[in-house]
N, CA, C and O atoms as a CHARMM CRD file, in Angstrom:
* protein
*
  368
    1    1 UNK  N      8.71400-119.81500  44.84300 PROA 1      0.00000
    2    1 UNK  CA     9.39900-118.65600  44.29700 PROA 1      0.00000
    3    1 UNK  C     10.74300-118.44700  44.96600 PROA 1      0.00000
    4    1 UNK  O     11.58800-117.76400  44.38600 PROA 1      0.00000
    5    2 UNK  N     11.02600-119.05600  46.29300 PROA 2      0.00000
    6    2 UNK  CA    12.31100-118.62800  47.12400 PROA 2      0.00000
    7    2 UNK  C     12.88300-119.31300  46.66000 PROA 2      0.00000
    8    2 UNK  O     14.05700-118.95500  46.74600 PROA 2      0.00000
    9    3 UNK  N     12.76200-120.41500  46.02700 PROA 3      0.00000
   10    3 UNK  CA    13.71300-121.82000  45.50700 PROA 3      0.00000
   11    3 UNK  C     14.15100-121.16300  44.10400 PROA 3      0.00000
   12    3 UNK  O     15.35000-121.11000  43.82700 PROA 3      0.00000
   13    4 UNK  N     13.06500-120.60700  43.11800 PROA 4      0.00000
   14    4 UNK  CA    14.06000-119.86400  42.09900 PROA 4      0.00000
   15    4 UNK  C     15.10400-119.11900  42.30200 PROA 4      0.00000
   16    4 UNK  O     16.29300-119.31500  42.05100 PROA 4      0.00000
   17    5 UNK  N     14.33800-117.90200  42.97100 PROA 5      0.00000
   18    5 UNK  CA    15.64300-116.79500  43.00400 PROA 5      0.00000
   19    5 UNK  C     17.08300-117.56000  44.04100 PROA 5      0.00000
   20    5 UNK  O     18.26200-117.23100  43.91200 PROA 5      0.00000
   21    6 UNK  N     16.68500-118.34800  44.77600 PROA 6      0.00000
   22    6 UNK  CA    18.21700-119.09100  45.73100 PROA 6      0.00000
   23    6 UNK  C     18.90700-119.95800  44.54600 PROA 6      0.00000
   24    6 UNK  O     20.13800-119.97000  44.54100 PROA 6      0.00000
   25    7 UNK  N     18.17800-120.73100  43.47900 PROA 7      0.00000
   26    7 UNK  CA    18.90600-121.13400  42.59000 PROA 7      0.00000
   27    7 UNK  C     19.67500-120.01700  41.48100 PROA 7      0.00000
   28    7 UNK  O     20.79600-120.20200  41.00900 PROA 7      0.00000
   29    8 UNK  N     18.63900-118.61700  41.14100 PROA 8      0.00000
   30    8 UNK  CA    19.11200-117.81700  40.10400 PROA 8      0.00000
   31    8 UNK  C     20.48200-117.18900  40.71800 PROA 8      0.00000
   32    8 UNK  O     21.42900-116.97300  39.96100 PROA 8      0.00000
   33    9 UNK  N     20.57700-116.84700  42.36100 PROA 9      0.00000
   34    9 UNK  CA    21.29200-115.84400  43.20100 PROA 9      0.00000
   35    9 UNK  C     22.92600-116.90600  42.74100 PROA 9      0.00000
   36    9 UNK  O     23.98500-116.62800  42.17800 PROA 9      0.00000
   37   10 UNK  N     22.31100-118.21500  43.38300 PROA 10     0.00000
   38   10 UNK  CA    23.57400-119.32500  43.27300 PROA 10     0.00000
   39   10 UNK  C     24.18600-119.03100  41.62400 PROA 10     0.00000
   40   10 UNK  O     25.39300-118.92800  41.40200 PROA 10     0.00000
   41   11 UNK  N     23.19100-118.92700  40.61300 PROA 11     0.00000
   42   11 UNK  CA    23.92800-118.70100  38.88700 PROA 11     0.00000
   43   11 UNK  C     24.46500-118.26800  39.02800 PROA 11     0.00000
   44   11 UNK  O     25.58200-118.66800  38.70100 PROA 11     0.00000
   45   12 UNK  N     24.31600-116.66500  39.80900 PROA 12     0.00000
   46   12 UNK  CA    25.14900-115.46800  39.56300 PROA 12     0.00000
   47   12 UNK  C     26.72000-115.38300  40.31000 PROA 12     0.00000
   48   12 UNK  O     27.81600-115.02800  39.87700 PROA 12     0.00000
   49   13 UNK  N     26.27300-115.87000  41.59100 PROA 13     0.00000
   50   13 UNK  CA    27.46900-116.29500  42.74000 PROA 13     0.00000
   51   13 UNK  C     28.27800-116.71100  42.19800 PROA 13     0.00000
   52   13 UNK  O     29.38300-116.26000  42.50000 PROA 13     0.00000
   53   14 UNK  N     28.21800-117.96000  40.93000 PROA 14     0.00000
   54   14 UNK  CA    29.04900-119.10600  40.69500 PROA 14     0.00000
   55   14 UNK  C     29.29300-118.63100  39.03500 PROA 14     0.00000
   56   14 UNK  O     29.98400-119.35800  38.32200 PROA 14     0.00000
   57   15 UNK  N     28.90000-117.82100  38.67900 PROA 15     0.00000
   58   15 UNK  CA    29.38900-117.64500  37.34700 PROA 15     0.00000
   59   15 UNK  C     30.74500-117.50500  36.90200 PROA 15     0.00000
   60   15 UNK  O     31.58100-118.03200  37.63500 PROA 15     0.00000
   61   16 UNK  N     31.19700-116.87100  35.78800 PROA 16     0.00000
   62   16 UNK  CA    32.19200-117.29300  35.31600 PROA 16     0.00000
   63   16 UNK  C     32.97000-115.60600  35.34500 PROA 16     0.00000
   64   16 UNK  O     32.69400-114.53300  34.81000 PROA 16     0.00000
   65   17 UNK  N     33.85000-116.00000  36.10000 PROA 17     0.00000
   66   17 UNK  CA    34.47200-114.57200  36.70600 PROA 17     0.00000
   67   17 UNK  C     35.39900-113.68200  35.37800 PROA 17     0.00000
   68   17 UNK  O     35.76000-112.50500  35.38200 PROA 17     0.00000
   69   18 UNK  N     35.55100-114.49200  34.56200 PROA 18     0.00000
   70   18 UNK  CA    36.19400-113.94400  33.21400 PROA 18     0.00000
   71   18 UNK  C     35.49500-113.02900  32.19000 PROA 18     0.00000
   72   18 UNK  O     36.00700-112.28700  31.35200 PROA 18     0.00000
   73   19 UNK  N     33.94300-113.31400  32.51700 PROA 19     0.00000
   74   19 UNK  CA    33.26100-112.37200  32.07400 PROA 19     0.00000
   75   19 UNK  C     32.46300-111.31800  32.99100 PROA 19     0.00000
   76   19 UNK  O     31.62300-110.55900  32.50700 PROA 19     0.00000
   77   20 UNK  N     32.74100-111.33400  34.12100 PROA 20     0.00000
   78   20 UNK  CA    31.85200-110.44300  34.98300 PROA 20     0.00000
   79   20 UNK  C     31.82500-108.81400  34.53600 PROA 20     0.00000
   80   20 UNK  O     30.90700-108.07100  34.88400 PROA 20     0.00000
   81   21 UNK  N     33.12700-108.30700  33.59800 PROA 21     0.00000
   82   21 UNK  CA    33.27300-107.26600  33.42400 PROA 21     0.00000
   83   21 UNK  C     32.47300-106.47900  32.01400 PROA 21     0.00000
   84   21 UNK  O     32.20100-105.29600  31.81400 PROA 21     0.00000
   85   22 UNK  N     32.24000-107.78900  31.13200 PROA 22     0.00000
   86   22 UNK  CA    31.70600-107.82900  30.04800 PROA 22     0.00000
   87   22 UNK  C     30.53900-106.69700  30.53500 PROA 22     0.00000
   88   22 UNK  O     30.15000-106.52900  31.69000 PROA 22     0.00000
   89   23 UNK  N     30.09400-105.97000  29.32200 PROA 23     0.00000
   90   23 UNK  CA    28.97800-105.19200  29.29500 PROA 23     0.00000
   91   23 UNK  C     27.65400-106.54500  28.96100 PROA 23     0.00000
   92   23 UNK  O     27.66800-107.57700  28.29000 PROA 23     0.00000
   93   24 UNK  N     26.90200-106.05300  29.58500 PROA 24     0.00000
   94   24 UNK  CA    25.28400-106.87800  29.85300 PROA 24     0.00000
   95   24 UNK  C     25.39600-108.27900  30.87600 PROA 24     0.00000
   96   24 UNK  O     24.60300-109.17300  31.17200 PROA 24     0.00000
   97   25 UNK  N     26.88000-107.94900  31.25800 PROA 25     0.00000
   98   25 UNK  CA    26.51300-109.31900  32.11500 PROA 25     0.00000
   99   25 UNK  C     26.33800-109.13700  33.68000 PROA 25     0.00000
  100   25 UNK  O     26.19600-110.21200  34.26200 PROA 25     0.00000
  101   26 UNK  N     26.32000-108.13700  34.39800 PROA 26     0.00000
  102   26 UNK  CA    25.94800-108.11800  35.73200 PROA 26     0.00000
  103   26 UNK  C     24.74100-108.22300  36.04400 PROA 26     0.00000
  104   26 UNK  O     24.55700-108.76600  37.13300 PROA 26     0.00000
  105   27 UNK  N     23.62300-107.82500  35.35500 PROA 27     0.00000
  106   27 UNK  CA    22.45900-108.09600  35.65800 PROA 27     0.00000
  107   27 UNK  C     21.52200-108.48800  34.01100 PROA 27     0.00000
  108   27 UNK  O     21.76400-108.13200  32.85700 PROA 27     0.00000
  109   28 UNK  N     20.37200-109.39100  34.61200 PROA 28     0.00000
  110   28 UNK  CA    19.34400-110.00200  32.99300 PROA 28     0.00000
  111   28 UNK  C     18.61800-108.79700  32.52200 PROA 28     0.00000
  112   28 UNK  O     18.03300-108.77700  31.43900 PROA 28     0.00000
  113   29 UNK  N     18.67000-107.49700  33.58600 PROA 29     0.00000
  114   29 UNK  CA    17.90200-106.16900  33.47600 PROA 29     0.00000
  115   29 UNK  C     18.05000-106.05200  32.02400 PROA 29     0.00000
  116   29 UNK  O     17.23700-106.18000  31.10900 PROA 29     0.00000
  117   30 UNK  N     19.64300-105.70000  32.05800 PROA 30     0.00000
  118   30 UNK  CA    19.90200-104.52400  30.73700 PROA 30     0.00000
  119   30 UNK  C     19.24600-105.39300  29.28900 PROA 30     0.00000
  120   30 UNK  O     18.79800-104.81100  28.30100 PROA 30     0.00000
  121   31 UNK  N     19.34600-107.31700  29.50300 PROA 31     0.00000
  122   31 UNK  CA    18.92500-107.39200  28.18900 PROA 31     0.00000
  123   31 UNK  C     17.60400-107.59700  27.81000 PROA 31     0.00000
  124   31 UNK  O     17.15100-107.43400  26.67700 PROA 31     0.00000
  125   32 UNK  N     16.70500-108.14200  29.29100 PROA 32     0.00000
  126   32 UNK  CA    15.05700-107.89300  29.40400 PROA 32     0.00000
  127   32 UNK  C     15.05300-106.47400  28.77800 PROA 32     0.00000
  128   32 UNK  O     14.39900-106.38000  27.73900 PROA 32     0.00000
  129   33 UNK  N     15.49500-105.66900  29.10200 PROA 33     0.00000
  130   33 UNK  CA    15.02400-104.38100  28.40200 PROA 33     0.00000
  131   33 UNK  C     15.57500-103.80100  27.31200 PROA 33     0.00000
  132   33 UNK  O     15.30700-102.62400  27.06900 PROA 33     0.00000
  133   34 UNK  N     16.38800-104.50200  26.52300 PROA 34     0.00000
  134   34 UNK  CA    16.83800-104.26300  24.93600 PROA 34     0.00000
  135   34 UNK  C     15.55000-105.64000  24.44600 PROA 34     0.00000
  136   34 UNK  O     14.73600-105.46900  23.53900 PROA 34     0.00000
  137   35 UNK  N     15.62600-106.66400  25.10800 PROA 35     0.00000
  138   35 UNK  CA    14.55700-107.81500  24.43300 PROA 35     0.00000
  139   35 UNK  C     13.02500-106.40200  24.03400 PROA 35     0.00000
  140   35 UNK  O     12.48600-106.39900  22.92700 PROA 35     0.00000
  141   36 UNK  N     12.60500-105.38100  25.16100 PROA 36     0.00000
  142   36 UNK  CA    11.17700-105.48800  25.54200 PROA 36     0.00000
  143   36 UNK  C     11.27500-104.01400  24.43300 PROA 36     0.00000
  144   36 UNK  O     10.22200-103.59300  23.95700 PROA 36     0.00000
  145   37 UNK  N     12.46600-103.39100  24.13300 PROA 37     0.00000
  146   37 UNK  CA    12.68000-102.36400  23.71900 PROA 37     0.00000
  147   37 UNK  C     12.86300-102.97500  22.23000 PROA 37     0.00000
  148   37 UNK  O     12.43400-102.25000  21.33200 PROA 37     0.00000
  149   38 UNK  N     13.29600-103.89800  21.94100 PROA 38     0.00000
  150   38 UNK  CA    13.05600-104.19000  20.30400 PROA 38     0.00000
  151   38 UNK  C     11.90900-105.04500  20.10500 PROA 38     0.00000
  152   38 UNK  O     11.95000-105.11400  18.87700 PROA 38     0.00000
  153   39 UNK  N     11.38900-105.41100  20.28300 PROA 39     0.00000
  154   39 UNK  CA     9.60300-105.98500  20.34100 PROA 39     0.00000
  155   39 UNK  C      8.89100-105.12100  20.31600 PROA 39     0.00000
  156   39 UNK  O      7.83700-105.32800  19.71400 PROA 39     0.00000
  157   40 UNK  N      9.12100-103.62700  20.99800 PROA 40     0.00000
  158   40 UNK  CA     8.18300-102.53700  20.93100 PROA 40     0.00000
  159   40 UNK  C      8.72200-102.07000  19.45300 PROA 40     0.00000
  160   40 UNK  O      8.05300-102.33400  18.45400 PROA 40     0.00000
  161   41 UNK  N      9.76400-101.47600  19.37900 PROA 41     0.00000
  162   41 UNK  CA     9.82400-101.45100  17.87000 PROA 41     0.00000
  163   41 UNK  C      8.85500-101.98500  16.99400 PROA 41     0.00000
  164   41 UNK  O      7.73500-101.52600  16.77300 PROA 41     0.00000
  165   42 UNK  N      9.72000-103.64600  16.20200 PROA 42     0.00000
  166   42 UNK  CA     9.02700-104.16900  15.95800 PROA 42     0.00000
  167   42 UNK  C      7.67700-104.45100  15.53900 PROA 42     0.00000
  168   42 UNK  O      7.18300-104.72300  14.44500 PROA 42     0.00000
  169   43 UNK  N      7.09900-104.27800  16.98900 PROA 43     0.00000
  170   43 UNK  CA     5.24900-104.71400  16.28200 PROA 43     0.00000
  171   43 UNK  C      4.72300-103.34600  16.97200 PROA 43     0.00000
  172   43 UNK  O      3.76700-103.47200  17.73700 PROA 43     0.00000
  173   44 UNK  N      5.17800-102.24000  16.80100 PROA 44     0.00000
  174   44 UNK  CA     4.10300-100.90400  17.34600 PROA 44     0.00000
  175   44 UNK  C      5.32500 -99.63200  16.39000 PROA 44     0.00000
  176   44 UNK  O      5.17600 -99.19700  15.24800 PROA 44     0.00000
  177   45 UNK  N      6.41300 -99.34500  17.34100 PROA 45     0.00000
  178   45 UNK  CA     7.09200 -98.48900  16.71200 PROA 45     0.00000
  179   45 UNK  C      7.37100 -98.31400  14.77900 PROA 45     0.00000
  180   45 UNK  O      7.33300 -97.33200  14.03800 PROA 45     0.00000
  181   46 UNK  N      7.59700 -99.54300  14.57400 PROA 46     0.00000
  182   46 UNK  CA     8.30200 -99.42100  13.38100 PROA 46     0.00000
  183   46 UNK  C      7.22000 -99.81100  12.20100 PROA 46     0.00000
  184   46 UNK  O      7.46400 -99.55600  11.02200 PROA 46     0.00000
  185   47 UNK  N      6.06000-100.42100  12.60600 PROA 47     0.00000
  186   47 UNK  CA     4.64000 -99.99100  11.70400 PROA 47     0.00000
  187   47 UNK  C      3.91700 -98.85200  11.59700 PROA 47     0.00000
  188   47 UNK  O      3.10700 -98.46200  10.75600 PROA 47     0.00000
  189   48 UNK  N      4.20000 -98.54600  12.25400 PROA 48     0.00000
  190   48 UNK  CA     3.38800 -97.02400  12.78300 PROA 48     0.00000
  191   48 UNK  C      4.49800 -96.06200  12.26300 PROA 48     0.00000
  192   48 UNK  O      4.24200 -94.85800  12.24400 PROA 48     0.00000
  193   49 UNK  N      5.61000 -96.47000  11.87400 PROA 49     0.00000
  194   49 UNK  CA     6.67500 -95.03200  11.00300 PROA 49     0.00000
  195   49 UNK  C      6.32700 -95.71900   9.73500 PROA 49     0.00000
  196   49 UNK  O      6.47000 -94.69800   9.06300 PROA 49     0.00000
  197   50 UNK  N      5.97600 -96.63700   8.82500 PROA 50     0.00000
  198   50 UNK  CA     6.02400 -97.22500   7.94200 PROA 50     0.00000
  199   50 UNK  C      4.32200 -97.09000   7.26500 PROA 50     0.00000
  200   50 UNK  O      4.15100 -97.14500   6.04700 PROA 50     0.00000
  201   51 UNK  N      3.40100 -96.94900   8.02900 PROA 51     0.00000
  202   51 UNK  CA     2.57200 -97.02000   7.75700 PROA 51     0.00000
  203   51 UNK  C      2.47200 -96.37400   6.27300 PROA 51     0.00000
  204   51 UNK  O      2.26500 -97.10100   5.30100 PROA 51     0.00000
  205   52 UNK  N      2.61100 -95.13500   6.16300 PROA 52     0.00000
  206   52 UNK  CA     2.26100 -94.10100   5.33800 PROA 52     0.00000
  207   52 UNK  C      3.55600 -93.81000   3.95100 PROA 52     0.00000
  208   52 UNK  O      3.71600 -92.91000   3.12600 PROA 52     0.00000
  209   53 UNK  N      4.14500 -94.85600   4.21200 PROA 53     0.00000
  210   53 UNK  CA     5.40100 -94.67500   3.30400 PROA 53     0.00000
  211   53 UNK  C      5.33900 -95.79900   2.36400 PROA 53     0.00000
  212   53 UNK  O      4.43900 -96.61700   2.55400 PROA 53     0.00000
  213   54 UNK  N      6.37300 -96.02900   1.10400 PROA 54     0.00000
  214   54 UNK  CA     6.31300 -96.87500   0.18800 PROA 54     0.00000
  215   54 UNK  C      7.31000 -97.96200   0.87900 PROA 54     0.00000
  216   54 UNK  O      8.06900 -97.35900   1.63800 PROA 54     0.00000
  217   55 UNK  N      7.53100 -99.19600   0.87000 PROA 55     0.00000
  218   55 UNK  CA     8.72400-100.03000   0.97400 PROA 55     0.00000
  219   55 UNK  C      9.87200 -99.66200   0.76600 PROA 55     0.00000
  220   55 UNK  O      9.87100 -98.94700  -0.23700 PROA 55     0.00000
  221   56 UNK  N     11.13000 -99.80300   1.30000 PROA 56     0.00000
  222   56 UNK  CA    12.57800 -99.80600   0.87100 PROA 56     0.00000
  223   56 UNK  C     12.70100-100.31200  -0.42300 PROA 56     0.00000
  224   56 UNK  O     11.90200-101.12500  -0.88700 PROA 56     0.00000
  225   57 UNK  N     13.42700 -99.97800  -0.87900 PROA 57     0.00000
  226   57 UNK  CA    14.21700-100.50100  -2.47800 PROA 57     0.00000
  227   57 UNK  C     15.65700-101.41800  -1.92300 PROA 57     0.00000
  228   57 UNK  O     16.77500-101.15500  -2.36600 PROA 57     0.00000
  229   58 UNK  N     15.43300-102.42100  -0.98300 PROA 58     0.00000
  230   58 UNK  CA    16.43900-103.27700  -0.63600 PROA 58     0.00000
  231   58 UNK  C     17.10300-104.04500  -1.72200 PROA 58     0.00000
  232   58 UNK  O     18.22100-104.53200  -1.55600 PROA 58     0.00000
  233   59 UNK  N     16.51600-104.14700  -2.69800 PROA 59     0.00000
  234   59 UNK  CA    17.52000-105.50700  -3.55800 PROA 59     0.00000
  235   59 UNK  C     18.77300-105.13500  -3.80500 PROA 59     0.00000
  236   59 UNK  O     19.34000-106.20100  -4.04300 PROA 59     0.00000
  237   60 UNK  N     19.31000-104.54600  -3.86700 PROA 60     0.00000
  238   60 UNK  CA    20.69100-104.58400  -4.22500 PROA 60     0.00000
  239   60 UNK  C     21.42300-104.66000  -2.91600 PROA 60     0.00000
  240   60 UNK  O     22.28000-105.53700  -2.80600 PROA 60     0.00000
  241   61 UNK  N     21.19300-103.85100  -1.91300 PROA 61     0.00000
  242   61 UNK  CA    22.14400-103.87800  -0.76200 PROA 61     0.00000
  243   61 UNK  C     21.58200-105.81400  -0.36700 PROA 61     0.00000
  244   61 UNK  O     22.55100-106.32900   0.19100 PROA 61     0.00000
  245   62 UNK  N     20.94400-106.39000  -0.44100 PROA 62     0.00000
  246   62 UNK  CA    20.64300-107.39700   0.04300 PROA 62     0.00000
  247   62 UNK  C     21.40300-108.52600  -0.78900 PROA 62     0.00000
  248   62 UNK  O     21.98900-109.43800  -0.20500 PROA 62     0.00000
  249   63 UNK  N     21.37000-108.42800  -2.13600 PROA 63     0.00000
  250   63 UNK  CA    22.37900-108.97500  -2.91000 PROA 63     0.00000
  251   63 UNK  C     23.84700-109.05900  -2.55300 PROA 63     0.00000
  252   63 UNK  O     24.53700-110.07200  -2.44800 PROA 63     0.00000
  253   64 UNK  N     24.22600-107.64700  -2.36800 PROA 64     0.00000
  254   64 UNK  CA    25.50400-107.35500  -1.91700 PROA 64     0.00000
  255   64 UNK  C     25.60600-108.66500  -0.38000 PROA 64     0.00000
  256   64 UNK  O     26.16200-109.76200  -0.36000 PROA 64     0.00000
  257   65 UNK  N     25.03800-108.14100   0.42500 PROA 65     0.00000
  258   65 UNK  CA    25.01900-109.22300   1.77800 PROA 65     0.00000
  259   65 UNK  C     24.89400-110.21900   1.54200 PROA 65     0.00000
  260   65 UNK  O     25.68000-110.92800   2.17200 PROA 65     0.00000
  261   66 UNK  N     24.31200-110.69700   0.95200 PROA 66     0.00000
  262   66 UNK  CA    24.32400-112.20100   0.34200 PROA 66     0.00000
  263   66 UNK  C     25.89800-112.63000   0.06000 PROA 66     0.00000
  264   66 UNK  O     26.53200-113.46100   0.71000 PROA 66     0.00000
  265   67 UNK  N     26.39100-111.83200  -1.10700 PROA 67     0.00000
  266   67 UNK  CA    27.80800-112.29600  -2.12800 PROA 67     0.00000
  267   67 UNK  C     28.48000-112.17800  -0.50900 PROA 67     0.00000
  268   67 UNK  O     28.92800-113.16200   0.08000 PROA 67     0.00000
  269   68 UNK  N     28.46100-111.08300  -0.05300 PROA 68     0.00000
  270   68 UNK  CA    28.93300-110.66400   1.04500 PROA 68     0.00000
  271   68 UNK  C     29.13300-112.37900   2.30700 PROA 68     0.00000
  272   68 UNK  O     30.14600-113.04700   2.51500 PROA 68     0.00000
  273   69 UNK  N     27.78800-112.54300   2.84000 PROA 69     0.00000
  274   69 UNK  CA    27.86700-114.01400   3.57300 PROA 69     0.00000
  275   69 UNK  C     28.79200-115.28400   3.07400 PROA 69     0.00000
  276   69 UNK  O     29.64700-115.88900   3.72000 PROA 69     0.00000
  277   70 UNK  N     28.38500-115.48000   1.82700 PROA 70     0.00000
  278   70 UNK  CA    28.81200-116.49400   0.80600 PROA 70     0.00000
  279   70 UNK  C     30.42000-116.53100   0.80000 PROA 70     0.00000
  280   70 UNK  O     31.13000-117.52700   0.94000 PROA 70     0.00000
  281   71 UNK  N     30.76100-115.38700   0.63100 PROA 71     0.00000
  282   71 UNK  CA    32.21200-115.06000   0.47400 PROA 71     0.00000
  283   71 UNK  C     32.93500-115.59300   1.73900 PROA 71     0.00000
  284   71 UNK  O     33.84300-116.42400   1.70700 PROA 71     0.00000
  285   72 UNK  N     32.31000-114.88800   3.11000 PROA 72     0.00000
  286   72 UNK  CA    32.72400-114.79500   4.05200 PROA 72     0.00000
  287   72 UNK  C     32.57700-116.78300   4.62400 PROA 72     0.00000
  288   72 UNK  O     33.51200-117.38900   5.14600 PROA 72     0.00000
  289   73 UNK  N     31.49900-117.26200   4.39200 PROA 73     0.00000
  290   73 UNK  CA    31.45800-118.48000   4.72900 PROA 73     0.00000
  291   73 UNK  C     32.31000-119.57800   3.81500 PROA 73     0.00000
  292   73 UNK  O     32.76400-120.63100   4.26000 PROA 73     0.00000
  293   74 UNK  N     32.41700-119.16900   2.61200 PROA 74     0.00000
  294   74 UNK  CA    33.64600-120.03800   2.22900 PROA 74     0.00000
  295   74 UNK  C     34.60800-119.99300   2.48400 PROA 74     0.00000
  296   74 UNK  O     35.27800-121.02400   2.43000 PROA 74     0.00000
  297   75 UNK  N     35.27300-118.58100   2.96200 PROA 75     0.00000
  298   75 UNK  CA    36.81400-118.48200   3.63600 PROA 75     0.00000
  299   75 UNK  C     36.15500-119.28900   5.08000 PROA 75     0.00000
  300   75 UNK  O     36.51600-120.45600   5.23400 PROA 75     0.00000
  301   76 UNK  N     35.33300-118.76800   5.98300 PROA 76     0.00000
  302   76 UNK  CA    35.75200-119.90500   7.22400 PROA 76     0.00000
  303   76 UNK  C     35.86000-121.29200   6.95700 PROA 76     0.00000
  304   76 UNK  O     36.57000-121.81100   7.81900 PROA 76     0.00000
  305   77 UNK  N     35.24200-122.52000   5.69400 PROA 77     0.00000
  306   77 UNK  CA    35.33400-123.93600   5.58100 PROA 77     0.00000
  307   77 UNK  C     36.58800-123.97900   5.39400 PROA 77     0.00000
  308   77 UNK  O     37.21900-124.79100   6.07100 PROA 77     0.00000
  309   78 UNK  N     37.34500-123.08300   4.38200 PROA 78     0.00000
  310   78 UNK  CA    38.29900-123.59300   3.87300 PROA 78     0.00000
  311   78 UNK  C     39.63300-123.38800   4.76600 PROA 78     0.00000
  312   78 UNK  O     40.61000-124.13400   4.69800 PROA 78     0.00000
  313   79 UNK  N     39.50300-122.05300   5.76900 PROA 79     0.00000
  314   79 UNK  CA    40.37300-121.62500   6.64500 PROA 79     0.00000
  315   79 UNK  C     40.04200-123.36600   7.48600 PROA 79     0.00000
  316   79 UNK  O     40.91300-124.22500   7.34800 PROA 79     0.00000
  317   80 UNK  N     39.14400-123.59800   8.05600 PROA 80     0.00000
  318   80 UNK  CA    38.40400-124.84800   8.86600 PROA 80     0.00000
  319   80 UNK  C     39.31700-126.07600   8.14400 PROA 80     0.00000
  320   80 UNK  O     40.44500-126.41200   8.50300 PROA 80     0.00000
  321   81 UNK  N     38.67900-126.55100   7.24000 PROA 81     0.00000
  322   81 UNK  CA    39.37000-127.23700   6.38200 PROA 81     0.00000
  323   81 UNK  C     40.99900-127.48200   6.19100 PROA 81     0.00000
  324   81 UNK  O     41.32800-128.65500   6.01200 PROA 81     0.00000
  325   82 UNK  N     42.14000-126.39400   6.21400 PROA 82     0.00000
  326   82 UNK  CA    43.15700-126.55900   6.15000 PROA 82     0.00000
  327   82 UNK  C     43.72900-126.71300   7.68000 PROA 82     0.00000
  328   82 UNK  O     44.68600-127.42200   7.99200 PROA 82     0.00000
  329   83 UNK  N     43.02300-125.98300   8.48400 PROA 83     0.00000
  330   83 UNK  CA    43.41200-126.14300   9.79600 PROA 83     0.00000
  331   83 UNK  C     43.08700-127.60600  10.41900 PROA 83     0.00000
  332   83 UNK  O     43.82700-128.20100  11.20100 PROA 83     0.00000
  333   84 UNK  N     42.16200-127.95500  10.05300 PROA 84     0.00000
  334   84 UNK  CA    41.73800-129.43700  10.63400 PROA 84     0.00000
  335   84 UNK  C     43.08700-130.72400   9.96500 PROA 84     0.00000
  336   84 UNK  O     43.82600-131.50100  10.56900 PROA 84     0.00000
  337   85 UNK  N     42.86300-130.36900   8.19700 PROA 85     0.00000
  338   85 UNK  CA    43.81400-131.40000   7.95100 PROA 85     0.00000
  339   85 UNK  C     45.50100-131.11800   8.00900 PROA 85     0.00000
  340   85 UNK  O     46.29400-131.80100   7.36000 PROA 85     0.00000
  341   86 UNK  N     45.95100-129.86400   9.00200 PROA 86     0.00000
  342   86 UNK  CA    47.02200-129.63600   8.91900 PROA 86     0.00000
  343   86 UNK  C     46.58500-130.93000  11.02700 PROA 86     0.00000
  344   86 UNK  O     46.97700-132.05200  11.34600 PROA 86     0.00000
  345   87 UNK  N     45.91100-130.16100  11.60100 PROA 87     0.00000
  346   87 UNK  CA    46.02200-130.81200  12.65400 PROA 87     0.00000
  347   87 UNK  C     46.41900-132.41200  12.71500 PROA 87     0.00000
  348   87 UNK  O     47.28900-132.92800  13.41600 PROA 87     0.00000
  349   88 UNK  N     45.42000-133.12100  11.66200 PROA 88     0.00000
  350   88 UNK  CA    45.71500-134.64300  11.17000 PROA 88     0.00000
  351   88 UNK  C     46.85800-134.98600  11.02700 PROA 88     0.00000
  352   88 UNK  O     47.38000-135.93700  11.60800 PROA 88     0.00000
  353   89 UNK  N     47.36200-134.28600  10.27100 PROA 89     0.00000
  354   89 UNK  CA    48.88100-134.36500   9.72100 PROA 89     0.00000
  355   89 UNK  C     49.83100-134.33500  10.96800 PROA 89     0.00000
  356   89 UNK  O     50.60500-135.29200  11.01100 PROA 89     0.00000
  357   90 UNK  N     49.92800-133.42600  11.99500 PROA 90     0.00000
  358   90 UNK  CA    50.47200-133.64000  13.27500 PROA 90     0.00000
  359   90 UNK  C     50.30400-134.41600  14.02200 PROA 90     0.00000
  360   90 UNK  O     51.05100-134.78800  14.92700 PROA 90     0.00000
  361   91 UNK  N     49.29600-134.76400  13.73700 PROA 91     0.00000
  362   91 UNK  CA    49.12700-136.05300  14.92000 PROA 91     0.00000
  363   91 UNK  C     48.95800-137.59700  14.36400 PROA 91     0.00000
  364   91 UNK  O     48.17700-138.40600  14.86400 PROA 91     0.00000
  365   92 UNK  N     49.98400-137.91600  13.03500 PROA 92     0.00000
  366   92 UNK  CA    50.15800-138.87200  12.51300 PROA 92     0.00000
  367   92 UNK  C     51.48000-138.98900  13.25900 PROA 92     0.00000
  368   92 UNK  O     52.21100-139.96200  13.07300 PROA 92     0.00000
């Protein structure tokens, strides 16, 4: 067990100083406990509010997110795409 934490202590020692300021990165606490806090949700909290109710009427907002993804992922290939073969082109 002393050999983990001297290797985990060394992660932290040697990490990457550009993000030290970032929110969730000083300690694994804050996201062990968003991990243990949405799992409780999940499989206790959010059956137990649902129990007694009918389903959401999602299809349409889910449609929307869909056109929504689709949209959004063809502008990044094609943004991808022109940027790559403009790069080619420079370096002919």
């Amino acid at each position: 067990m002393i050999n983990f934490t001297q290797h985990y202590q060394d992660f932290l020692d040697n990490g990457d100083p550009r993000v030290a300021s970032w929110p969730m990165m000083d300690s694994p606490m804050k996201a062990i406990t968003l991990v243990v806090m949405y799992l409780g949700f999940v499989k206790v909290v959010g059956p137990a509010w649902m129990r007694d109710q009918k389903p959401y009427e999602l299809r349409i907002p889910m449609i929307v997110y869909n056109f929504l993804l689709v949209a959004i992922s063809t502008w990044i290939f094609f943004n991808v795409a022109y940027f790559d073969s403009k790069e080619k082109m420079n370096s002919i």
